[in-house]
C-alpha positions in Angstrom: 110.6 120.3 179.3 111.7 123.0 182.0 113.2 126.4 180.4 117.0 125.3 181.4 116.4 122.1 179.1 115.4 124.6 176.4 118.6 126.9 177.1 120.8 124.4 177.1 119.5 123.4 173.8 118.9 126.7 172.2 123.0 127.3 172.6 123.7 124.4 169.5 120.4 125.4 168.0 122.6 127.5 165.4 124.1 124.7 164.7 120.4 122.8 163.5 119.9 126.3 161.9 122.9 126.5 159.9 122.7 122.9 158.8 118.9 122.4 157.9 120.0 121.2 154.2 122.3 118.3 155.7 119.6 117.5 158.1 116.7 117.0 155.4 119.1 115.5 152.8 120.2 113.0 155.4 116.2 112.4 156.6 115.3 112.0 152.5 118.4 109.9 151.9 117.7 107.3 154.3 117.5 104.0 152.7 114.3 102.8 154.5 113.0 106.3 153.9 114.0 106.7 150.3 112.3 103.5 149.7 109.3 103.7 151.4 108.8 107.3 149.3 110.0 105.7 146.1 107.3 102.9 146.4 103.9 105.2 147.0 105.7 108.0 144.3 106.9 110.9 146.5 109.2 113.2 144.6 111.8 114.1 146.9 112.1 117.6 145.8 108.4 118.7 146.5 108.6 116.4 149.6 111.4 118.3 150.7 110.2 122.1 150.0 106.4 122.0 151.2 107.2 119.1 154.0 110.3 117.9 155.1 111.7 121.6 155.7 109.1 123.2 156.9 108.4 120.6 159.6 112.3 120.9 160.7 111.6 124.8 160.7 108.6 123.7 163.2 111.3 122.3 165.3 114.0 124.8 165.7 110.6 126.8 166.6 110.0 124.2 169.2 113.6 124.3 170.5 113.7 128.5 170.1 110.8 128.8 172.3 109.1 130.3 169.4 106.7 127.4 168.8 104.5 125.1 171.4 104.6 121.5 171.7 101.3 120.2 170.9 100.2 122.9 168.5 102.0 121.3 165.9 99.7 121.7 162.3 103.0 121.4 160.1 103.4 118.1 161.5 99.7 117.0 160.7 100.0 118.7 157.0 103.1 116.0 156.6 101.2 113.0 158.5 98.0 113.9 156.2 100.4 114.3 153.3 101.8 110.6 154.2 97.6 109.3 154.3 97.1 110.6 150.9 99.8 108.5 149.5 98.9 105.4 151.2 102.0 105.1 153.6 101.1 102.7 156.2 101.7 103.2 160.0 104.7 101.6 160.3 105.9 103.0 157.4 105.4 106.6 158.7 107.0 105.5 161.8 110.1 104.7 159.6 110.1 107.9 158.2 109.8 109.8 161.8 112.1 108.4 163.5 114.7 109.0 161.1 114.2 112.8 161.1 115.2 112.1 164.5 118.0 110.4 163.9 118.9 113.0 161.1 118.9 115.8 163.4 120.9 114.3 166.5 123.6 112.4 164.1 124.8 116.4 163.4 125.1 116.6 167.0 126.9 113.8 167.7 129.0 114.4 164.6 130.2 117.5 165.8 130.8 116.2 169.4 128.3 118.9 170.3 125.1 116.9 172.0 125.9 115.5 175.6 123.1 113.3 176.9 121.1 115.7 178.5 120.9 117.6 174.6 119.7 114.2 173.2 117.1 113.3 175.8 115.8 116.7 175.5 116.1 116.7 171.6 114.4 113.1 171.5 111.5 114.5 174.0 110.6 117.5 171.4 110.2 115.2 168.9 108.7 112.7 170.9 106.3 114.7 172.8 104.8 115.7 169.2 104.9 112.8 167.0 103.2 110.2 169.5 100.0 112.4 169.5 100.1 113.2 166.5 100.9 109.9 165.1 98.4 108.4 167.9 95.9 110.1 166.4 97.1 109.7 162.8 97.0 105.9 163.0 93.1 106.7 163.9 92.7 108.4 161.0 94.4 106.0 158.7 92.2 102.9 160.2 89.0 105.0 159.3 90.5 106.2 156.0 90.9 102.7 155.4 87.4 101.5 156.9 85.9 104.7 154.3 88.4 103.3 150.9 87.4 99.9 151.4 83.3 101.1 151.8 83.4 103.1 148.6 85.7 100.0 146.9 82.7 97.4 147.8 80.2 100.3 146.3 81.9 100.9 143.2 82.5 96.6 142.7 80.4 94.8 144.3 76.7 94.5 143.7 74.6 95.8 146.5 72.4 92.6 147.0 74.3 89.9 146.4 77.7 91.3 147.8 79.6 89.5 144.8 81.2 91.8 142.0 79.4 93.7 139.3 79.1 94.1 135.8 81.7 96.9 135.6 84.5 95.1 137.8 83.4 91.7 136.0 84.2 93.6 132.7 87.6 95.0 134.3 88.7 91.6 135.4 87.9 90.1 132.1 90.3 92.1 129.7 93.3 92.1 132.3 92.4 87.8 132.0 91.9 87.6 128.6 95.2 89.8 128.3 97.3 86.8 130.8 95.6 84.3 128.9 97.3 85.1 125.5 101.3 86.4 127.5 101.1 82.8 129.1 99.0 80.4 126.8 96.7 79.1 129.8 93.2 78.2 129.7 90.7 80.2 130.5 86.2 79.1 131.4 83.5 81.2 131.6 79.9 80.1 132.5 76.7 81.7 132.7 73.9 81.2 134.8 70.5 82.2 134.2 67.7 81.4 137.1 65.0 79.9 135.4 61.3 81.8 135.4 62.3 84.3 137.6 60.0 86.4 137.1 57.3 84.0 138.3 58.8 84.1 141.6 59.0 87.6 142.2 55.1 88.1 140.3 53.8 85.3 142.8 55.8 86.1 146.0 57.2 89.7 145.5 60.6 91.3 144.5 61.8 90.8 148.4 61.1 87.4 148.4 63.4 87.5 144.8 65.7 89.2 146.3 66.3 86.5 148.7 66.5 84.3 145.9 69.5 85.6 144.5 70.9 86.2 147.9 70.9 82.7 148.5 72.0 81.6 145.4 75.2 83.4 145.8 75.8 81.6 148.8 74.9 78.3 147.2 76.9 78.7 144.3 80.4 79.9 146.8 80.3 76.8 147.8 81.2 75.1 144.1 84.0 77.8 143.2 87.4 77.9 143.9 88.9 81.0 145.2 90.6 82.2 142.0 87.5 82.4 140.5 85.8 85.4 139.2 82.1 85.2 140.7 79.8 88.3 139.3 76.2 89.3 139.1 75.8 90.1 135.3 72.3 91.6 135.7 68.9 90.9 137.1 68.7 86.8 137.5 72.4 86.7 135.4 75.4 85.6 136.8 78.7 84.8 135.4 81.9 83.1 136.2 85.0 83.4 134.9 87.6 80.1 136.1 91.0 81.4 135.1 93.5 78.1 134.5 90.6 75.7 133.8 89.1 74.5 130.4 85.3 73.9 129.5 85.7 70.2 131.0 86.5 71.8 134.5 83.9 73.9 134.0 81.7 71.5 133.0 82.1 69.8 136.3 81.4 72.5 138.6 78.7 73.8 137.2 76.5 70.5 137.5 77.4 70.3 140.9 76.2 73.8 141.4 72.8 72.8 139.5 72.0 69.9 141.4 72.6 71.8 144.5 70.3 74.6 143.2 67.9 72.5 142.6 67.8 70.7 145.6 68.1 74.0 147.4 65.1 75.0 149.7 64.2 78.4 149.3 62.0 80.2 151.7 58.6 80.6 150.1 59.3 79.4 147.0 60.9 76.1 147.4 62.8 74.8 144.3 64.0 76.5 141.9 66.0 75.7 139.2 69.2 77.1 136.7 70.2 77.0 133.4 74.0 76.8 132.4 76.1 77.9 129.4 79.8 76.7 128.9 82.5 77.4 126.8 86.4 78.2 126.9 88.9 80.3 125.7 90.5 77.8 122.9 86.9 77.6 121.3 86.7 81.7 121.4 89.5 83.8 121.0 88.3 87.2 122.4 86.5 88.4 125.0 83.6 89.5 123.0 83.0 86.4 120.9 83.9 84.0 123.9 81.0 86.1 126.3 78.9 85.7 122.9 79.4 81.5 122.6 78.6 81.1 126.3 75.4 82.7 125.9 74.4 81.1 122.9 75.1 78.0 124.7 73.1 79.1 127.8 70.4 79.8 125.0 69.7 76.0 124.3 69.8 75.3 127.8 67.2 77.3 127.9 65.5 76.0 124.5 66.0 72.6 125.8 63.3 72.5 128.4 65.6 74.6 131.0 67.5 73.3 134.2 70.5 71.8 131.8 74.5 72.5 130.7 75.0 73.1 127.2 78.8 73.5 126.7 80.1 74.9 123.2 
């Protein structure tokens, strides 16, 4: 922008000055923009004092000669603001390109911008918020990339990939909780793999490891999408089939023990699982229902191993 551009502007920049209230109310007021903050919990007021003004300060700066384009660190305060609370990309772009529109309606609507004004007005904001927002929607994809690392580390078990005791648990209560607001049926089986230890004693805990790696994979195969697939500890697993009783259950888990069983594993050939079954109209909290099912996967075990035993 040459400095005539900048003079030509500066002349209604009283008018921005004067008006900087109307400008933000109109920006917050938006209904695309007052939605978008309503949904990720931005309260306007704070939004408005430690963000939204400042930044329109930033401009007049810009438009006064006072401020640079390019060295613009109010703007990436607001844009890191915007991470923190989750606002997507497109969602920022919402909200910046309504400032714009903010700050050139009071132009218009006091038949005080020509077209030379609003090219000029639309390159400051331009020329800062692609950049910015360039480098912005960087940030977000890592931020993203980084949220969904530490998610998989603080759910999912580190061998195995599948969830973990704690998110198992997690999972559990909010389904026992739909189970008694809507009166639907609710499985849970465990799995134990039979004489583990033998395996990893005769071939080593890597060669285990690839055990229960290889399990998982085995076992993805026999589970439908909605259900809840979890390492409960060492050789443990557990499933919990939301909407299905202990006949349902009943059904997947032999075909997941006959394809165990047939399964060959590296080193150690065949291996074998024992199952325990029960449902939700047998036990009627979490507690005693996880207690049944592993009473149950007791006398599969009691029985001579490699067996269902459904309670």
């Amino acid at each position: 922008m040459n400095t005539d551009s900048i003079q030509l502007i500066t002349k209604n920049v009283s008018l921005l000055d004067e008006n900087r209230k109307t400008i933000v109310d109109a920006w917050l007021s938006n209904t695309e923009v007052s939605k978008i903050l309503a949904e990720h919990a931005v309260e306007k007021e704070f939004f408005a004092i430690n963000y939204a003004h400042p930044v329109l300060n930033y401009f007049i700066g810009v438009i006064e000669g006072t401020n640079l384009i390019g060295n613009c660190p109010v703007i990436s305060k607001l844009l890191e603001y915007l991470k923190h609370k989750n606002i997507s990309s497109s969602q920022l772009f919402i909200i910046c390109i309504n400032f714009r529109k903010s700050m050139v309606h009071l132009f218009f609507q006091k038949n005080l911008m020509n077209e030379e004004i609003y090219d000029n007005i639309s390159f400051i904001f331009d020329a800062n918020f692609r950049g910015v927002l360039e480098l912005f929607s960087e940030t977000i994809s890592q931020a993203k990339a980084e949220s969904k690392r530490l998610y998989d580390i603080s759910t999912k078990d580190h061998l195995t990939k599948i969830f973990n005791r704690k998110k198992f648990d997690e999972i559990f209560v909010e389904e026992i909780q739909a189970v008694n607001n809507v009166n639907k049926n609710l499985a849970l089986i465990l799995i134990d793999i039979d004489h583990f230890k033998n395996v990893n004693d005769a071939y080593g805990h890597e060669t285990g490891d690839n055990v229960l790696v290889n399990l998982t994979t085995v076992v993805h195969k026999y589970i439908r999408r909605s259900d809840i697939f979890a390492r409960w500890g060492g050789e443990e697993f557990v499933i919990l089939m939301p909407n299905a009783n202990k006949e349902n259950a009943y059904h997947r888990a032999e075909l997941m023990r006959k394809a165990i069983a047939s399964y060959p594993f590296e080193k150690v050939g065949t291996i074998t699982c024992s199952f325990g079954i029960t449902d939700y109209t047998q036990a009627k909290t979490q507690s005693s229902m996880f207690s049944m099912a592993d009473q149950a996967l007791y006398s599969s075990k009691a029985a001579g191993r490699n067996k269902i035993t459904v309670v």
